[in-house]
N, C-alpha and C positions, 0 to 999 in steps of 0.2 A: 872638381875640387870642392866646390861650394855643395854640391849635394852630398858628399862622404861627409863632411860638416855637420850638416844637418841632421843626417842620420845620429853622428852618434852622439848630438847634444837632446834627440827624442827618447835616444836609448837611456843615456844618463838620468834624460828628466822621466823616464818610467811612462812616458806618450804610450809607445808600440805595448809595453804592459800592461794598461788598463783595458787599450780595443782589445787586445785576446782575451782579456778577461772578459768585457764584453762581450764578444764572441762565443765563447766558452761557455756565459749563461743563457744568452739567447738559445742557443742551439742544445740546454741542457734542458730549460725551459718546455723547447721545441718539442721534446723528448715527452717531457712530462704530462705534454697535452696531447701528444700521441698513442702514451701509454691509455688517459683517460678518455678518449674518445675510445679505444679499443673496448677496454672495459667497460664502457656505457653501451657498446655495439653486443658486448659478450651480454649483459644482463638483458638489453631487447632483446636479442634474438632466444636469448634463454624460455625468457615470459611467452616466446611465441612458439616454440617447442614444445613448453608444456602444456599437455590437456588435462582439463577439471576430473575427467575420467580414468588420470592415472594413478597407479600405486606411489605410496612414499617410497619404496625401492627405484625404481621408473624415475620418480624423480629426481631423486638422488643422483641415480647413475648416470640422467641426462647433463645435472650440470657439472658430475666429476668430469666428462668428457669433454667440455668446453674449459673447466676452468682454471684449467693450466696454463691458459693462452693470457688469462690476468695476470694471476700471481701463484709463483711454486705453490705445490701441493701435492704432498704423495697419500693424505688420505682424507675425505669427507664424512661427516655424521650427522645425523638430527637423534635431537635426544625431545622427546615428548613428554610435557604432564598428561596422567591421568591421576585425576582426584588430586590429592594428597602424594602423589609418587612423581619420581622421574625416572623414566625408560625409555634406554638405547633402542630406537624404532628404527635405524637402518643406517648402514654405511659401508663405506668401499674405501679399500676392501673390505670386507664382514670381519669381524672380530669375534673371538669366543663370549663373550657377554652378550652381544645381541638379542632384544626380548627381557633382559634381568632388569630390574630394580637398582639406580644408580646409588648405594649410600650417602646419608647425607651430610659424609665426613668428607667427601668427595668437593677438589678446586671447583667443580661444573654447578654445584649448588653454589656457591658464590654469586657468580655471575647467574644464575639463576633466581635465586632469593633476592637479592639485591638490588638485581635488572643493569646489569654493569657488563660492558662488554671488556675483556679481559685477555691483556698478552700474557702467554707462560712460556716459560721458558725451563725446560727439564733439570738443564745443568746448571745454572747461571749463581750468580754471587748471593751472598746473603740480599744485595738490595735490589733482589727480581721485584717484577712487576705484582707476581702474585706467589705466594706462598704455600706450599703445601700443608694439609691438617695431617693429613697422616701419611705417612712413607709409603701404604699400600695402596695410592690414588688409582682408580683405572687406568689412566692415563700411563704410570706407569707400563704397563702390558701391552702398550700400541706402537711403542718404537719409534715414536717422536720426540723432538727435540725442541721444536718450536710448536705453538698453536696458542689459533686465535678462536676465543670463544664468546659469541654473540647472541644475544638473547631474540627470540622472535615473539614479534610483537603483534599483537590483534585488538584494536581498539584500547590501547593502551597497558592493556592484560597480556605477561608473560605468558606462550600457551607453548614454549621450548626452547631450543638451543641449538646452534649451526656450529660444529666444530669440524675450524678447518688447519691440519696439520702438515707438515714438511718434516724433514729427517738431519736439516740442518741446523745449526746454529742460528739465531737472530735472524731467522728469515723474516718474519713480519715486523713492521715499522707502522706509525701512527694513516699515511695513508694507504699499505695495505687492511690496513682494519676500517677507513672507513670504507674500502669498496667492500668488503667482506658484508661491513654492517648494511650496504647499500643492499649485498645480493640478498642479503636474512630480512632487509624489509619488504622485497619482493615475493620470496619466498614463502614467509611468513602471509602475504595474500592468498598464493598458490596454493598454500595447503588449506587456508580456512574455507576457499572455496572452492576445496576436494571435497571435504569435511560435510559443507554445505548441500553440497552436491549429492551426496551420499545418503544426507539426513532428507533431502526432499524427491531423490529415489525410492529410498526405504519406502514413504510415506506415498508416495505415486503408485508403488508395487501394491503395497497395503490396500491403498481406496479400492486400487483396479483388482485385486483379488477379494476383494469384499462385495463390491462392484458385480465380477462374475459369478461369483457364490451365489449371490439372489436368485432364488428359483423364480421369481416373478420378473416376467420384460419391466425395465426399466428404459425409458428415454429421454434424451435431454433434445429441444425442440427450441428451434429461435422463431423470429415474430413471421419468418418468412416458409413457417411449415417444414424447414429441412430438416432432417432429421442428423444431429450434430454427432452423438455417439447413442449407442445403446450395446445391453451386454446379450445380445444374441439369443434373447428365449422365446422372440416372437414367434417362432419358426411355427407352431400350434395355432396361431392365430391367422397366419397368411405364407402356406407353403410354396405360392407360387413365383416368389421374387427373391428367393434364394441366390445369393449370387449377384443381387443389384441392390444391394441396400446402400453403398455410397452414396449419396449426393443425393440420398432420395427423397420426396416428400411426406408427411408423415400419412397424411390419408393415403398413399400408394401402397405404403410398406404394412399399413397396420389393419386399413379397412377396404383395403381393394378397392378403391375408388379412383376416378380422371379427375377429380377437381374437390374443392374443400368440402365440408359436409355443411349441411343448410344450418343447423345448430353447432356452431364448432365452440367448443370448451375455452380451448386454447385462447380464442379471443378474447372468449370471458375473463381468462386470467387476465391476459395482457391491459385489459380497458377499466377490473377495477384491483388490480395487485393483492388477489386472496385466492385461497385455495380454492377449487371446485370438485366436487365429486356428481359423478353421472355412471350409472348402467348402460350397459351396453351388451344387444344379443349381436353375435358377428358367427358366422360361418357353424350355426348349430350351438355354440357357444354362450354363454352368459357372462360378461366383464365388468368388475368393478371395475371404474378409471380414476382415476385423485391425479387433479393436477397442481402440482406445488410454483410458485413463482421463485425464479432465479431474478434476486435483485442486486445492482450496481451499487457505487459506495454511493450514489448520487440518488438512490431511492426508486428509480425507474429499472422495471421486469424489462428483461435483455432477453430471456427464456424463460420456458418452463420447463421442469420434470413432468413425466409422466410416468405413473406404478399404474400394472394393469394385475386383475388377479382373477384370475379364472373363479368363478365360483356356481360354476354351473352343479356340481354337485351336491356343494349347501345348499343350493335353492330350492334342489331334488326333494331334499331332506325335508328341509320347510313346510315346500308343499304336499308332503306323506303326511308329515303332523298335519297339516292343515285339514289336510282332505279326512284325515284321519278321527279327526275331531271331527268334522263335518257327519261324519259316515256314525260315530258314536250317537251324536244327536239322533240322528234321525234315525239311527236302533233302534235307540229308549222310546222315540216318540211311534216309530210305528210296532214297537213289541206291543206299548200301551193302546196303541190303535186292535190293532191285535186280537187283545184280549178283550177287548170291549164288543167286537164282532165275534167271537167265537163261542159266546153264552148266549146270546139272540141265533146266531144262526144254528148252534148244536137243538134248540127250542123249538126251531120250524120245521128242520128236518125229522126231529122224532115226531113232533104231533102230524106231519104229512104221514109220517109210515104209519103213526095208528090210525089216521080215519082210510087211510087207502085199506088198512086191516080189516076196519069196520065195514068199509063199502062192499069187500069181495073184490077177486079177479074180474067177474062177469062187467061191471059198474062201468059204464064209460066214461064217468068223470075218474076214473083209477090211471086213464092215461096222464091227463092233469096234474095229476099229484105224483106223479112218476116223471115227470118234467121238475117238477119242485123240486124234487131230492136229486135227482141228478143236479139240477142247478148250483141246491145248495153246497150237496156234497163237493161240486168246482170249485165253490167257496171257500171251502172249508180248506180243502187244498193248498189253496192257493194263501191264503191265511197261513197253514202250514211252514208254506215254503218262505212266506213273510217272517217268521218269527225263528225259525233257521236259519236264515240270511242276516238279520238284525241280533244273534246271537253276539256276543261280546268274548273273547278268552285266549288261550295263547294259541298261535299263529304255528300248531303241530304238524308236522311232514306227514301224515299218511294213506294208506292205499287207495288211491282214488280212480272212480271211473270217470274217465271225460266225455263219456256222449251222456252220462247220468248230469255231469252238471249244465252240460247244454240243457235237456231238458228242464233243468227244475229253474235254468233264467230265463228260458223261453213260457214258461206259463207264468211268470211274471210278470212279463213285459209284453206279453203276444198280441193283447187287447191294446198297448198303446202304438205299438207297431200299424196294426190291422186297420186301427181309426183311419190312419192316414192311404188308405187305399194301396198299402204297401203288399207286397206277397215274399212271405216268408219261404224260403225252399231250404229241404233239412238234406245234406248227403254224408250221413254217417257210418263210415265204416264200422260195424256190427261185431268184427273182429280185434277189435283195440285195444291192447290187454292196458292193465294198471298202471297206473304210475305211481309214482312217491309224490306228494302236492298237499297244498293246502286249500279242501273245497271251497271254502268261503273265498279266499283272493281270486281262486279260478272265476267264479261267478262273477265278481267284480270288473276282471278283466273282459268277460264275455260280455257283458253289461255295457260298458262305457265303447266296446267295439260296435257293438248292435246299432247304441243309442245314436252313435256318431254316423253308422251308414244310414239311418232312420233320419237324421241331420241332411243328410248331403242330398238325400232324395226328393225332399219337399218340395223345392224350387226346380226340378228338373224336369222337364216336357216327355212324355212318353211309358213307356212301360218302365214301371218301378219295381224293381225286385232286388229282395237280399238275399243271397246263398250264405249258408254254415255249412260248414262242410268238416271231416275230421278226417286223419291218413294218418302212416306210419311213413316217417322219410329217413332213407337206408343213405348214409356217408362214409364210405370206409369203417372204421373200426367204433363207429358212434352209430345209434337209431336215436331218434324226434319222435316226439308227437307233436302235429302239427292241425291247429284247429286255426281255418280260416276263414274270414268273414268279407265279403264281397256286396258291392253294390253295383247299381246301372247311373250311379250318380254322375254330376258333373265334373271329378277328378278333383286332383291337387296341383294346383302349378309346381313344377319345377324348382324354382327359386324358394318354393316354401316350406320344399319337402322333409331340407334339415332344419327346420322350422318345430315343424309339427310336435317333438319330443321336449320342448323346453316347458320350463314349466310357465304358467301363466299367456303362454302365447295360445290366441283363437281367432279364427274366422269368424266366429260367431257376436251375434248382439251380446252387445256385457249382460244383457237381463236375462239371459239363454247361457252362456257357458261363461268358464271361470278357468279355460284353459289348467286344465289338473287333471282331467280325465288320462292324457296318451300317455303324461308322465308320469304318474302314480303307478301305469299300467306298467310301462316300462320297468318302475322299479320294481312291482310282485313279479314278472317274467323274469328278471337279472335274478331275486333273491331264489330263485326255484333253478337258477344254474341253464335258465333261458334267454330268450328275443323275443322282440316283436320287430318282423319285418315287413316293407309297404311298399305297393306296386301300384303307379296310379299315373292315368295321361289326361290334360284337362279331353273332357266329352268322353272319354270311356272307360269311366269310374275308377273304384280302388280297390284293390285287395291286402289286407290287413292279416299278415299269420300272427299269431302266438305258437314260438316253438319250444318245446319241454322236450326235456331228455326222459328217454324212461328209465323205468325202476331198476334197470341192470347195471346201464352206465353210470344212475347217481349213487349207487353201490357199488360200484368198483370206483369210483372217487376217495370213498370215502377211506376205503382198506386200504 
């Protein structure tokens, strides 16, 4: 009795009213922090969906799929600045505008312009939230009813707009916009470091095609010799680590070597932070190297680059002028030697022929002066061939005999050959028709062959002999001539053999050679559309060809 009492004096006083009201809010409350924890789980896991690496379509359609589990939505958009414009960049569903130009008569420049996040609502009373400018809004055309439009924000710079729409009335309320606004600041990251991402690809792609473009090996090199990247043109430099350049060391990869080199560059950079440049001969080869320092923002080289550039050919070049010059000089001075011998000796020879005249055949001082003129007349020869040799002018292709020009550089040079207790042996095919050539280069190249096997001999114990020799050598659809020079010398080592064509490289005292002779040679054999090839073991000497094509084959080149 007493408890029916009670009750209905709590009913009267509104008690039992208030706790369900109570009740009612807690659990509506409840609700609310349910909803927001949801939505704060939809926008993590969103941000961890998307990659820096995807399309604004991709992204777009990642978070339509999630984000009906927030709040209604039957359609998503991002509308993008470029410049001065705003364009519809992607949405889901896709609409017929997609890619257009949004006018700037358009509700979406409001909130754009302005930087104002913004509810509309299609139908609603003169006192909507937001107003339309003109009756033909896009927006019209998307068959929405409700939409919230939010500006995305990049360091406080408008860079677009997240429109998210529903089909009903009054779907969005003050806190579905700020979760909207929450997802568009997220968003709004996503894309600037898509954007980002994209601007330091472009710029990656660019170096690294720029990068490989370089016909010259480039490498980038730390303080530890490893070789960190490079764009693959060493391959001419060192063919035999093809295939292991990771992780490799740079003296491995570039000069074939087990350990650092006794002068290394590299170091040089590292110890005073400036550029170096050094030459370098490697595998037959001639290398400029320039080494650049790679510096931290703290002022200490962390690496080097390294540009290598083949320049064996310039230096070819070089040493043609060089030698070239050289060979002019000493024309001019032996033309003028020359001719200063050729008026005293044309003097002795004729007044020997008139007293041997005067004496008669019978006279036995007539042998005497028959020794004179012969003498002279060798002189005179030979003077001859001096002043044909020392000639100067253009460097013309024509019909030449090559056992004619062995002879005329072998009485040249035969006396200084002979000094040295040398024995000359001549085996010239007698049958060797013409070639196309230039006699003076010939000579030169037979010369500097001679002079060098006349070299190698000095120092060598035993019988000294040089063969010349000339042949015709038959290759399938090509014939050679082939004038070869041979010695009993000490040979060539091995390791020096692609040595011997560079320019400036010698075995010899610097007051004896100038390393120019093999090269120079080289290049008059290449310009005549030949070789010169060498065969040589140390102790049993070298054989040196000069090989020419003949006069058939360098006319049928040419047709």
């Amino acid at each position: 009795m007493f408890d029916d009492k009670w009750n209905i004096i709590r009913n009267l006083t509104g008690v039992n009213s208030s706790k369900l009201n109570y009740y009612l809010e807690v659990q509506h409350s409840n609700e609310q922090i349910k909803i927001q924890i949801n939505r704060l789980e939809i926008i993590h896991q969103l941000i961890k969906d998307i990659n820096i690496d995807m399309s604004l379509a991709d992204i777009v359609e990642r978070v339509y799929n999630k984000l009906p589990q927030a709040v209604p939505c039957c359609f998503l958009g991002l509308a993008l600045a470029k410049g001065d414009k705003l364009e519809m960049t992607a949405a889901i569903p896709a609409k017929n505008n997609l890619g257009q130009t949004i006018p700037k008569t358009s509700v979406l420049w409001q909130a754009y312009g302005k930087c104002q996040r913004l509810l509309y609502n299609l139908y609603q009373n003169p006192d909507q939230v937001c107003v339309l400018v003109q009756d033909r809004d896009p927006l019209d055309h998307w068959g929405l009813r409700s939409v919230a439009i939010v500006p995305l924000l990049v360091r406080n710079q408008v860079i677009g707009l997240l429109i998210v729409g529903d089909g009903q009335d009054f779907t969005y309320g003050n806190p579905e916009l700020i979760f909207i606004e929450q997802l568009a600041d997220q968003l709004a990251i996503c894309i600037e470091n898509a954007r980002l991402y994209k601007e330091v690809s472009k710029g990656k792609q660019e170096w690294e095609a720029t990068f490989t473009a370089v016909p010259d090996p480039i490498f980038l090199i730390d303080k530890n010799h490893n070789v960190l990247r490079h764009n693959h043109r060493y391959h001419y430099m060192n063919s035999t680590l093809s295939g292991q350049e990771d992780s490799c060391k740079c003296y491995e990869l570039l000069w074939n070597r087990n350990k650092p080199c006794e002068v290394c560059s590299l170091e040089e950079v590292h110890k005073t932070g400036r550029a170096v440049y050094s030459q370098i001969q490697n595998a037959g080869s001639i290398l400029d190297a320039f080494y650049y320092p790679m510096v931290d923002p703290g002022g200490q080289t962390y690496a080097v680059i390294l540009h290598v550039k083949d320049v064996t050919e310039k230096v070819k070049m070089e040493a043609q002028l060089v030698h070239s010059a050289k060979l002019v000089a000493i024309g001019e001075m032996a033309a003028g030697v020359a001719h200063e011998l050729n008026s005293p000796m044309t003097v002795m020879i004729g007044t020997a022929q008139m007293m041997q005249r005067d004496l008669g055949e019978n006279d036995p001082r007539s042998e005497w002066l028959d020794d004179i003129i012969s003498s002279g007349m060798r002189c005179k020869k030979i003077i001859q061939n001096l002043l044909s040799f020392s000639r100067q002018g253009q460097f013309s292709f024509t019909e030449t005999d090559v056992n004619e020009q062995v002879y005329r550089v072998l009485s040249l040079i035969h006396y200084q050959i002979n000094q040295n207790n040398i024995e000359i042996r001549k085996k010239l095919d007698s049958g060797l028709p013409m070639i196309l050539a230039n006699g003076h280069q010939l000579q030169q190249v037979i010369i500097n062959l001679l002079l060098n096997a006349r070299d190698a001999l000095e120092e060598s114990e035993g019988e000294k002999i040089i063969t010349i020799s000339t042949t015709i050598r038959e290759e399938e659809a090509h014939s050679w001539v082939v004038i070869t020079v041979s010695d009993t010398g000490h040979g060539i080592e091995k390791g020096n053999l692609h040595k011997i064509f560079n320019p400036f490289y010698t075995s010899k005292e610097a007051s004896r050679g100038t390393g120019l002779g093999l090269s120079v040679s080289l290049g008059i054999a290449q310009s005549h559309g030949g070789t010169i090839e060498v065969e040589s073991e140390p102790g049993a000497g070298s054989h040196f060809r000069l090989v020419l094509p003949l006069k058939q084959d360098t006319e049928g080149e040419g047709e």
